[in-house]
C-alpha positions in Angstrom: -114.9 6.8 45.5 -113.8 6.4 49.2 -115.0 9.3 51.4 -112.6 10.9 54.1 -115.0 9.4 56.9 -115.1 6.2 55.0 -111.1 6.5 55.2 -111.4 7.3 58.9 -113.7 4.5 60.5 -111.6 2.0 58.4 -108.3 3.6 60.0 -110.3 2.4 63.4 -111.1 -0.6 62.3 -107.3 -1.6 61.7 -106.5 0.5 65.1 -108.6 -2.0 66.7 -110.8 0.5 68.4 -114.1 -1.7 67.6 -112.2 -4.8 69.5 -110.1 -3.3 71.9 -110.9 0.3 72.6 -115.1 0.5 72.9 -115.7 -3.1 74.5 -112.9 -2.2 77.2 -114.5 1.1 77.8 -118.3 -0.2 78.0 -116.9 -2.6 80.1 -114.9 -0.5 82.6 -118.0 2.2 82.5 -120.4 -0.5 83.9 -118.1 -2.2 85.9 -116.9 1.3 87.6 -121.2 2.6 87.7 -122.3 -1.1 89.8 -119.0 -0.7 92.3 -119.8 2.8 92.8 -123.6 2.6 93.7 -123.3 -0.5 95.6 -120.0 0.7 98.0 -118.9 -2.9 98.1 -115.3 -1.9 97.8 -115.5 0.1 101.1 -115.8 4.1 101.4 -114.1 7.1 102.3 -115.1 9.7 105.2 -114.3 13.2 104.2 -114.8 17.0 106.5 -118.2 16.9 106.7 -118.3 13.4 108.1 -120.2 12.2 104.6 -118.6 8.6 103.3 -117.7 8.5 99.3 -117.3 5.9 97.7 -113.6 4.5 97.4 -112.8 5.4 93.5 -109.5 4.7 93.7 -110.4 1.4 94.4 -112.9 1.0 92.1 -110.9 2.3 89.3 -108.4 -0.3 89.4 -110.9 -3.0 90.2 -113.4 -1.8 86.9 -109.9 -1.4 84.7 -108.4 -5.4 85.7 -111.8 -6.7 84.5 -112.3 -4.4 81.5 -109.1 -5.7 80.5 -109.9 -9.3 81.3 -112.3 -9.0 79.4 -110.6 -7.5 76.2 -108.2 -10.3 76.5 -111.0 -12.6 75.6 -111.8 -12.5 72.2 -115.3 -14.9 72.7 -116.6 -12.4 75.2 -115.6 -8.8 73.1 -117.1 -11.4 69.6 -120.3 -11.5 71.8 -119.9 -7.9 72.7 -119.7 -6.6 69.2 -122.9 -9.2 67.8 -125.4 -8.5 70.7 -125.0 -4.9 71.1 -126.5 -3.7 68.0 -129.7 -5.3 69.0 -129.3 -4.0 72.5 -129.4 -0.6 71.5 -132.5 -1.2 68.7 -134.3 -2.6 71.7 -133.5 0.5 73.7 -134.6 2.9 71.0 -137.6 0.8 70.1 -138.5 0.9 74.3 
């Protein structure tokens, strides 16, 4: 007997959300955190003479290599097989 969320996470699994979806998003979340912190793509001065980072910018930036990334299926492979133990080592810590 084949649950309804049984149904479901196979319907992702043909979708492609495992190895499209989550790697690009991982991917562009990291990507878009290290650009951020580090202002290497230049800032932005607003009213109170405070500089922001430049997220326009970084958005695009984080989005081209999330989907560089996706396009390679070795590196979204390597994604899918190492982060289980990533997050067991992060649970275990």
């Amino acid at each position: 007997m084949v649950t309804p969320l049984g149904k479901a996470i196979e319907f992702f699994r043909e979708f492609g959300l495992f190895d499209v979806v989550l790697p690009f998003l991982l991917v562009f979340t990291i990507v878009f955190a290290i650009l951020e912190k580090t202002k290497i793509l230049g800032t932005t001065k607003i009213k109170g003479g405070e500089e922001i980072p430049n997220k326009n910018l970084n958005a695009m930036v984080a989005f081209v290599v999330g989907l560089l990334v996706v396009a390679t299926a070795n590196v979204v492979r390597t994604i899918n097989e190492s982060l289980p133990n990533v997050v067991i080592l992060i649970v275990a810590s």
